[in-house]
C-alpha positions as CSV (number, residue, x, y, z in Angstrom):
1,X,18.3,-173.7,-201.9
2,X,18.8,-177.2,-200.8
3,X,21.7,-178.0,-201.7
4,X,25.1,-177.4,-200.3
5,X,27.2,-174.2,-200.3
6,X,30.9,-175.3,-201.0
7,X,33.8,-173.2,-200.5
8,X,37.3,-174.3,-201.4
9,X,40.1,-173.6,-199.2
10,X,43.6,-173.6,-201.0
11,X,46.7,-174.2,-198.7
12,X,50.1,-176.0,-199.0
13,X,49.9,-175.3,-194.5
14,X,47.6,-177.5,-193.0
15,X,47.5,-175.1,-190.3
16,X,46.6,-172.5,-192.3
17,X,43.8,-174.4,-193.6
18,X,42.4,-174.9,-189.9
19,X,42.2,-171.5,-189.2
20,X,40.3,-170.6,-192.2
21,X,37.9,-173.7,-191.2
22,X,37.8,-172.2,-187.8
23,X,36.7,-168.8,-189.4
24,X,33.9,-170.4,-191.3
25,X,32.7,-173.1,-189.2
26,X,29.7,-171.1,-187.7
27,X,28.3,-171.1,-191.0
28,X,26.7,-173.9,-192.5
29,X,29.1,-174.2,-195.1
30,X,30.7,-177.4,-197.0
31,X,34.4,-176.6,-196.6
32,X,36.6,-178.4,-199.0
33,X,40.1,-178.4,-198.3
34,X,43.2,-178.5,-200.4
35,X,47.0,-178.7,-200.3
36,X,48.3,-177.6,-203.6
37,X,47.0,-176.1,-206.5
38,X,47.3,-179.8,-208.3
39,X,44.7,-180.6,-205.8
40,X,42.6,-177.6,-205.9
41,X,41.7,-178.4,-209.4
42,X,40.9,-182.1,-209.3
43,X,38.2,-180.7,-206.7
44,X,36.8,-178.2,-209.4
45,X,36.7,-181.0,-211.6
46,X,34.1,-182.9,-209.0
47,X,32.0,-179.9,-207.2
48,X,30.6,-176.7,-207.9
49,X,32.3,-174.0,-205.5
50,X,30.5,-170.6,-204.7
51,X,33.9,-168.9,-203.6
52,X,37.6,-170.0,-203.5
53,X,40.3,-169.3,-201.1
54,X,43.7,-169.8,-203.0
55,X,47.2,-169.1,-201.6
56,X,49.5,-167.3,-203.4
57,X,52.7,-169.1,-202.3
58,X,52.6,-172.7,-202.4
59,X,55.4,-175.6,-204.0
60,X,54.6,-176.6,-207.7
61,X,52.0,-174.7,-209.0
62,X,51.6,-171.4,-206.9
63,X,48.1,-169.5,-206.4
64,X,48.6,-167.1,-209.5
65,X,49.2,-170.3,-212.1
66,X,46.2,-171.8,-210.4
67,X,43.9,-169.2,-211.0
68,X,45.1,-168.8,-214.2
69,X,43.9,-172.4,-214.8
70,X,40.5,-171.8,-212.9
71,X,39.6,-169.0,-215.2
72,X,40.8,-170.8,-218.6
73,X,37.7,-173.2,-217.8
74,X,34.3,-172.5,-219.3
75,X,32.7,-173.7,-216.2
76,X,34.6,-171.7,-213.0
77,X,35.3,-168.5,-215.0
78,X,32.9,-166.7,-212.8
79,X,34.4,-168.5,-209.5
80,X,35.1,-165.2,-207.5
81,X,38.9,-166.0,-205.9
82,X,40.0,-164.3,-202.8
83,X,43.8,-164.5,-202.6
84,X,45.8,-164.6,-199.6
85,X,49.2,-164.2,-198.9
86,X,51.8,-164.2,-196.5
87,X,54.1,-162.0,-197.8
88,X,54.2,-158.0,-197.3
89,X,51.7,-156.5,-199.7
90,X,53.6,-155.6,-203.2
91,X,52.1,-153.5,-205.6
92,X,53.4,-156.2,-208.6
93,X,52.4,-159.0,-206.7
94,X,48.6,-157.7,-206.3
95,X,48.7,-156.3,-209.6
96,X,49.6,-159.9,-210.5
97,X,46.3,-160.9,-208.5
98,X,43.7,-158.7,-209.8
99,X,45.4,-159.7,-213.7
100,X,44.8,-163.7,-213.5
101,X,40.7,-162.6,-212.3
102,X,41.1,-162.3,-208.6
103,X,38.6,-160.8,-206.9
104,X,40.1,-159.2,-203.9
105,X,43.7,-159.4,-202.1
106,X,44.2,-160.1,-198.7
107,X,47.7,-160.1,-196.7
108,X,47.8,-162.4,-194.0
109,X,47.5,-161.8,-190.9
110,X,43.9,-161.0,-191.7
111,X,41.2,-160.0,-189.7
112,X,38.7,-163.1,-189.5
113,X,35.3,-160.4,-189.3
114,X,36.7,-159.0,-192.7
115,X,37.6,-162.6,-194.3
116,X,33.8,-163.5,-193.3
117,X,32.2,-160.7,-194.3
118,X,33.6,-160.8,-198.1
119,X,32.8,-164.8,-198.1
120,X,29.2,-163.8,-197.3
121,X,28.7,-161.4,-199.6
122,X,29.9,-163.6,-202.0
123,X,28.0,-166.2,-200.9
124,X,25.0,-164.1,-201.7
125,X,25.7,-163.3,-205.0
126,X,26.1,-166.7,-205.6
127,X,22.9,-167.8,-203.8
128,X,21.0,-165.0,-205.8
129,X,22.7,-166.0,-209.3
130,X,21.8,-169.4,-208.2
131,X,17.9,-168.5,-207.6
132,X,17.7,-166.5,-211.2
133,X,19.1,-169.4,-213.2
134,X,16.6,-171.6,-211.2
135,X,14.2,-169.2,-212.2
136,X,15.3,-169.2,-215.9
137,X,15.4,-172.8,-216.4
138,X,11.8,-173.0,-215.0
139,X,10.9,-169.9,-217.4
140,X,12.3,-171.6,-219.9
141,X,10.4,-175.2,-219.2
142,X,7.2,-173.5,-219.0
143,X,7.9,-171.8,-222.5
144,X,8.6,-175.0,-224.5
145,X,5.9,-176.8,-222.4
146,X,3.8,-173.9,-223.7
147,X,5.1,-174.3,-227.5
148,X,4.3,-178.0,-227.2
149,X,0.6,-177.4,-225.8
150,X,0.3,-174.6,-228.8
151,X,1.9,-177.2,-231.6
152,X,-0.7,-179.9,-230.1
153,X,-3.4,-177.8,-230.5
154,X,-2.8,-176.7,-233.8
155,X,-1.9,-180.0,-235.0
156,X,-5.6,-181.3,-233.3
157,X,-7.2,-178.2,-235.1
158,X,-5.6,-179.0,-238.5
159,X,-7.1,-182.7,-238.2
160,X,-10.0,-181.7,-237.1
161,X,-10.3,-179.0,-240.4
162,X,-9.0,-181.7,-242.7
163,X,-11.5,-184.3,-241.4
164,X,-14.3,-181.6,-241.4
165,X,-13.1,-181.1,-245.1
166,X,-13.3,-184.0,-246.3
167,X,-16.3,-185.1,-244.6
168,X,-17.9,-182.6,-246.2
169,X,-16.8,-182.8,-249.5
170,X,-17.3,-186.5,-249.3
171,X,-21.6,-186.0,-248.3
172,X,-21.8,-183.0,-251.0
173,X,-20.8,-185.6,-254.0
174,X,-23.7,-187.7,-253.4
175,X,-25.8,-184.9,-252.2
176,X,-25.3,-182.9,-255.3
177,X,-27.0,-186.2,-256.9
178,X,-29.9,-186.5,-254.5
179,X,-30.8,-182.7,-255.6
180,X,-30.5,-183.5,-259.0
181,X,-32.5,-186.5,-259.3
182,X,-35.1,-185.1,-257.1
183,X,-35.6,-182.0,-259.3
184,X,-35.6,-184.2,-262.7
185,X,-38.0,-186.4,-260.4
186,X,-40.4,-183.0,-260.1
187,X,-40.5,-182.7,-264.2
188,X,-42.0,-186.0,-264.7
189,X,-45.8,-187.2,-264.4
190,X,-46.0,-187.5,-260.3
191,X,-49.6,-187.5,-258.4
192,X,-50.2,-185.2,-255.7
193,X,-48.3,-187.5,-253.1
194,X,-45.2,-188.1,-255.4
195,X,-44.7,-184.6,-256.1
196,X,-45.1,-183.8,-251.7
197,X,-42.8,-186.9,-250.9
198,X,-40.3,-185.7,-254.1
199,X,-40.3,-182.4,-253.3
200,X,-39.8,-183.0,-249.4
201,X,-36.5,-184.7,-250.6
202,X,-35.3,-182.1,-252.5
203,X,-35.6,-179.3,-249.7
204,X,-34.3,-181.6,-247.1
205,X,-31.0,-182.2,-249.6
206,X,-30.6,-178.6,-249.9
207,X,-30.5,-177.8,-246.6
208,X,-28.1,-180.5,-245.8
209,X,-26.4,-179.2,-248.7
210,X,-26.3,-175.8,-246.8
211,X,-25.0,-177.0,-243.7
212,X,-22.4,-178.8,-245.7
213,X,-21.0,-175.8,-247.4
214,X,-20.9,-173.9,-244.2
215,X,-18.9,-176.5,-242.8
216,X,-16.6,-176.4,-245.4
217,X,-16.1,-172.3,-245.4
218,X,-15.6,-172.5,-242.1
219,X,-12.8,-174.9,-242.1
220,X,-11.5,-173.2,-244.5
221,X,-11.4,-170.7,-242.5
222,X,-9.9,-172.1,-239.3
223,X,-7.1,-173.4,-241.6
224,X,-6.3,-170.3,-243.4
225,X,-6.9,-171.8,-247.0
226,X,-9.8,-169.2,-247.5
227,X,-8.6,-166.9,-250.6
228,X,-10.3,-163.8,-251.3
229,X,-10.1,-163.1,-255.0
230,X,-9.9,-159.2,-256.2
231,X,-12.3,-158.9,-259.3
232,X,-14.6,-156.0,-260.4
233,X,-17.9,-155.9,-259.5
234,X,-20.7,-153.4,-259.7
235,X,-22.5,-153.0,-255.8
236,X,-25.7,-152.1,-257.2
237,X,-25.9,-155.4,-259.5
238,X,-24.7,-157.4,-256.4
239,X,-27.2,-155.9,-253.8
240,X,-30.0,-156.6,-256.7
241,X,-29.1,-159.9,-257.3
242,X,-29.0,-160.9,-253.7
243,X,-32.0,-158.8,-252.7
244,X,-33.9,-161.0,-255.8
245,X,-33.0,-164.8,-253.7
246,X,-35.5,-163.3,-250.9
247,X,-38.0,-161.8,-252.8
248,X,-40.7,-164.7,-252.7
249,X,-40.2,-165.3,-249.1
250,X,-40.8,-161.2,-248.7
251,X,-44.0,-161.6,-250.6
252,X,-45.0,-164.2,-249.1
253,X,-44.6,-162.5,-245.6
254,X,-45.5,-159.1,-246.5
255,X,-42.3,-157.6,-246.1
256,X,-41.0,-154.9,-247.7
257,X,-37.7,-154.8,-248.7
258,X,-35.2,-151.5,-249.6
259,X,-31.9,-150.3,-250.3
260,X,-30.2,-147.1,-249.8
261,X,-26.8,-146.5,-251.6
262,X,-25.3,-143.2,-251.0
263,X,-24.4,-141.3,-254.2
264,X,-20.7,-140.9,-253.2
265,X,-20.3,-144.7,-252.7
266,X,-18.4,-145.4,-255.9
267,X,-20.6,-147.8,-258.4
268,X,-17.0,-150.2,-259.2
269,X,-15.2,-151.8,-256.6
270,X,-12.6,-154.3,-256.8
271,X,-13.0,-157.2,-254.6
272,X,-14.6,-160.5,-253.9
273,X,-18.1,-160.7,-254.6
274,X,-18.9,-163.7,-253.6
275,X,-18.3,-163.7,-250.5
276,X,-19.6,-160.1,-250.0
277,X,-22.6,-161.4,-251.3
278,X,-22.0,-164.7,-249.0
279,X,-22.1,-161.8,-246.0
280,X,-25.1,-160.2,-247.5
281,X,-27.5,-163.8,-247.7
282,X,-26.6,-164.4,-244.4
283,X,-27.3,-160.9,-242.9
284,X,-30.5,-160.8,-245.0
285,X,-31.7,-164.2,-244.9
286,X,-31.7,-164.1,-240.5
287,X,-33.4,-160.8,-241.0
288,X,-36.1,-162.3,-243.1
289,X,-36.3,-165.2,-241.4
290,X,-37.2,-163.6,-238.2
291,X,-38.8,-160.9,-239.2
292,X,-42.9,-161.3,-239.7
293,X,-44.7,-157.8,-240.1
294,X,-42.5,-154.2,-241.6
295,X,-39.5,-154.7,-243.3
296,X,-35.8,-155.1,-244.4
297,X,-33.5,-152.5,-244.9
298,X,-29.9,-152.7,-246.8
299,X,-28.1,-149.2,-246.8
300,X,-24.1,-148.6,-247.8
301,X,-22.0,-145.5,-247.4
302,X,-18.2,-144.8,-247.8
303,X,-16.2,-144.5,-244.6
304,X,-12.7,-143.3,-244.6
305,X,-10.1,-143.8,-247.8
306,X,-6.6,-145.0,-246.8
307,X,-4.3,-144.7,-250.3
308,X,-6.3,-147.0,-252.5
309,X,-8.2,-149.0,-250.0
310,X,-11.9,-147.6,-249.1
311,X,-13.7,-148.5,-246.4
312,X,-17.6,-149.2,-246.7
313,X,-20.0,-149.6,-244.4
314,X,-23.1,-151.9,-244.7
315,X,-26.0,-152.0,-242.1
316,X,-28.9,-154.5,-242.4
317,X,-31.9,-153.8,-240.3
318,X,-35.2,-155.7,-239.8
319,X,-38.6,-155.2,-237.5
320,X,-38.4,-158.9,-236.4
321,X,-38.1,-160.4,-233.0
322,X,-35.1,-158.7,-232.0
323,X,-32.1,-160.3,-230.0
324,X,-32.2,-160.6,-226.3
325,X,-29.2,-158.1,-224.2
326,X,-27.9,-161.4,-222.1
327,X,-27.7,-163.4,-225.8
328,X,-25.7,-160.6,-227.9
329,X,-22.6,-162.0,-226.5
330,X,-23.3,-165.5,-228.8
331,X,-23.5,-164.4,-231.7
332,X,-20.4,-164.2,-233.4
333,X,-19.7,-168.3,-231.9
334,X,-19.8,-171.0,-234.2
335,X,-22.6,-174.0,-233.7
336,X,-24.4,-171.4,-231.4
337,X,-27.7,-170.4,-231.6
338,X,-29.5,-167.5,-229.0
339,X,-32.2,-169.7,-228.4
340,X,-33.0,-173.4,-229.0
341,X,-36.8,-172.9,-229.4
342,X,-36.0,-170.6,-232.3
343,X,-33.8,-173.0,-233.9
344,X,-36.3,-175.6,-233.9
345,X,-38.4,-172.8,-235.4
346,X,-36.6,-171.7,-237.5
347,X,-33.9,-173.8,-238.1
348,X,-29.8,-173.2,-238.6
349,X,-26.8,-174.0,-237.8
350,X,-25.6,-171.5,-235.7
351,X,-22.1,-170.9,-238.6
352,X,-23.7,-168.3,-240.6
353,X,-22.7,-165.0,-238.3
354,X,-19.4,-166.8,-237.4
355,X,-18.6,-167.1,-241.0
356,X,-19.7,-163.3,-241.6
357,X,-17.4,-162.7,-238.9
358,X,-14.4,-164.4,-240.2
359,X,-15.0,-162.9,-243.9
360,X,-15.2,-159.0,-243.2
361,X,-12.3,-159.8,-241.3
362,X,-10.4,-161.7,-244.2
363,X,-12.2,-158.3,-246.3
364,X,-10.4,-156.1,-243.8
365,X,-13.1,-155.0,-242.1
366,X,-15.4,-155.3,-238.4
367,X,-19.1,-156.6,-237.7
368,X,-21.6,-156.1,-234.8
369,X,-24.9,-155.8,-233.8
370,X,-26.2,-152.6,-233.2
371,X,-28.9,-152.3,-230.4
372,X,-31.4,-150.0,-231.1
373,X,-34.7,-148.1,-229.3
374,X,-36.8,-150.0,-231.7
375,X,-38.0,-153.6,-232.2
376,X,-35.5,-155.6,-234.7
377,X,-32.2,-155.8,-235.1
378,X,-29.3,-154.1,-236.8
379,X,-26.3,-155.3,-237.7
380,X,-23.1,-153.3,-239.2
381,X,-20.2,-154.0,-240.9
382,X,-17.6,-153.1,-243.2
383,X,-14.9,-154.4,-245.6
384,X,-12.4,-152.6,-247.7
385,X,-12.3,-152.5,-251.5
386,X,-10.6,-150.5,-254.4
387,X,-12.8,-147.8,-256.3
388,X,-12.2,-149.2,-260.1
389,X,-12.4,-146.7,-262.9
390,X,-12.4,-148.9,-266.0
391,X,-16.4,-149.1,-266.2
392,X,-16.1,-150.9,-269.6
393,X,-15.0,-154.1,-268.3
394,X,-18.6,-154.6,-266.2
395,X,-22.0,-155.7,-267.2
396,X,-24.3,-152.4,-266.2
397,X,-27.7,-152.8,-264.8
């Protein structure tokens, strides 16, 4: 601590108040000095004292009114006051002491070891009361520095969605248009070079279409506006109907493609099916995309049931490429790709497992990858739906 240690002296004898200085001069203490209690508390009023010697006897106010006046104030209440008096020790009198918040008693003459030794140890407490509140006021400026940093941040991340947002709501508009035109483009007369330039256009707009919407679900995301809608659904519809989107690319590759359901997976769920099915594309589409000779494979099974909520578990396995051990830790990071060659290969935006990620969590759920003895890869994941009994409500396959 750097700055001074002050001790009040209270005395109406000037002699008396040299020998308590000459007690306490060895000590590297600020000594401040007064003649009446009057005194004493126009000092309080400039300095900050760590103990206080008070008189009891003195003209006018006397040490046990003074006291009373120290401990009245908000800001020297905890001012520990040794009293010291001439007179013979009386058990009123220091009954008197201890009542107005002394903290000891001492009848002069005193001993000027034992008049020391209490002033240190107060002195310590005050130094160490001194060093927590210190402590505590930088604690405390670190935590509101901290709360501005996380406000600043999540104001920078909610401009950043809403730009992101309205970015891509903004190019979609038009896009939309570009698709549209180019497909009513493809119905009319076109020679061989109109239909390859025409056609070119449309499958560029729909990718940038693609990219667009993954923009958008993952700012929704990152904002929390992402609502998952509880509806019926029948699994075996939704796996066909997603299963169907990649059926040309499968025969075009050669790939076969199954599903295995197992029979005590209920056939009615209540949840969102879109974005199960948004999960299931993704999860398909990489494994078709990087998968030239064998196969996909979709199978679901019931986990455990907690009241009305039950856990299922979906696994998507290929025979493609495979993912390198020292890439497995990207996956799951948005506008990352495990390899760059691939993307130009292949193409992508590096969202698509991010977003998986962020939906079986919003489904109450986990992903990962699953390394496995043979070439491919696996990845699991579940979510967490209601079993629905009211079959009548469904379109059946």
């Amino acid at each position: 601590m750097n700055e001074a240690i002050r001790i009040l002296l209270v005395d109406d004898q000037s002699e008396n108040l040299l020998a308590l200085e000459a007690v306490l001069e060895d000590h590297h203490y600020d000594l401040v000095k007064a003649t009446s209690g009057e005194e004493a508390l126009r000092c309080l009023l400039k300095h900050e004292f760590a103990v206080i010697v008070l008189d009891v006897q003195m003209p006018g106010m006397d040490g046990f009114e003074t006291a009373q006046w120290i401990k009245s104030r908000e800001k020297t209440r905890t001012v520990p006051i040794i009293f010291i008096t001439a007179a013979p020790e009386e058990q009123d009198q220091s009954f008197t002491a201890y009542s107005v918040g002394a903290i000891d008693y001492i009848v002069k003459p005193f001993v000027p070891r034992t008049l020391k030794s209490k002033i240190e140890g107060f002195v310590s407490m005050y130094m160490a009361q001194k060093k927590l509140q210190q402590q505590t006021e930088l604690l405390n400026e670190r935590s509101r520095e901290l709360e501005r940093a996380k406000e600043a941040a999540e104001q920078a991340a909610s401009a950043k969605s809403n730009f992101l947002a309205m970015i891509s709501h903004e190019i979609r508009t038009p896009l939309n248009g570009v698709i549209a035109m180019a497909d009513l483009l493809m119905e009319t007369e076109l020679n061989s070079e109109q239909r390859e330039y025409t056609d070119t256009i449309r499958r560029s707009g729909a990718a940038l279409l693609y990219i667009m919407n993954d923009i958008l679900d993952l700012t929704k995301i990152e904002s929390g506006k992402m609502e998952l809608k509880e509806q019926p659904l029948h699994l075996r519809n939704c796996l066909i109907e997603t299963f169907e989107m990649f059926h040309a690319e499968c025969r075009a590759k050669s790939l076969e493609m199954t599903c295995d359901i197992d029979p005590e997976t209920p056939e009615c769920l209540l949840g969102d099916e879109s974005r199960l099915r948004q999960v299931l594309i993704n999860l398909i589409g990489n494994a078709v995309k990087f998968t030239d000779r064998g196969g996909v494979h979709v199978s679901v099974r019931p986990l455990e049931r907690e009241g009305e909520q039950l856990s299922l578990e979906f696994r998507v396995t290929d025979t493609g490429i495979g993912i390198p051990e020292e890439k497995r830790g990207l996956l799951f990071r948005p506008f990352t790709q495990v390899d760059s060659s691939l993307t130009r290969k292949y193409g992508g935006t590096g969202l698509g497992l991010a977003i998986c990620r962020n939906l079986v969590q919003l489904m109450g759920g986990k992903i990962a990858y699953v390394a496995t003895e043979q070439p491919g890869a696996e990845f699991i994941f579940s979510v967490r739906m209601k079993p629905y009994e009211e079959q009548d409500d469904l379109r059946l396959a």
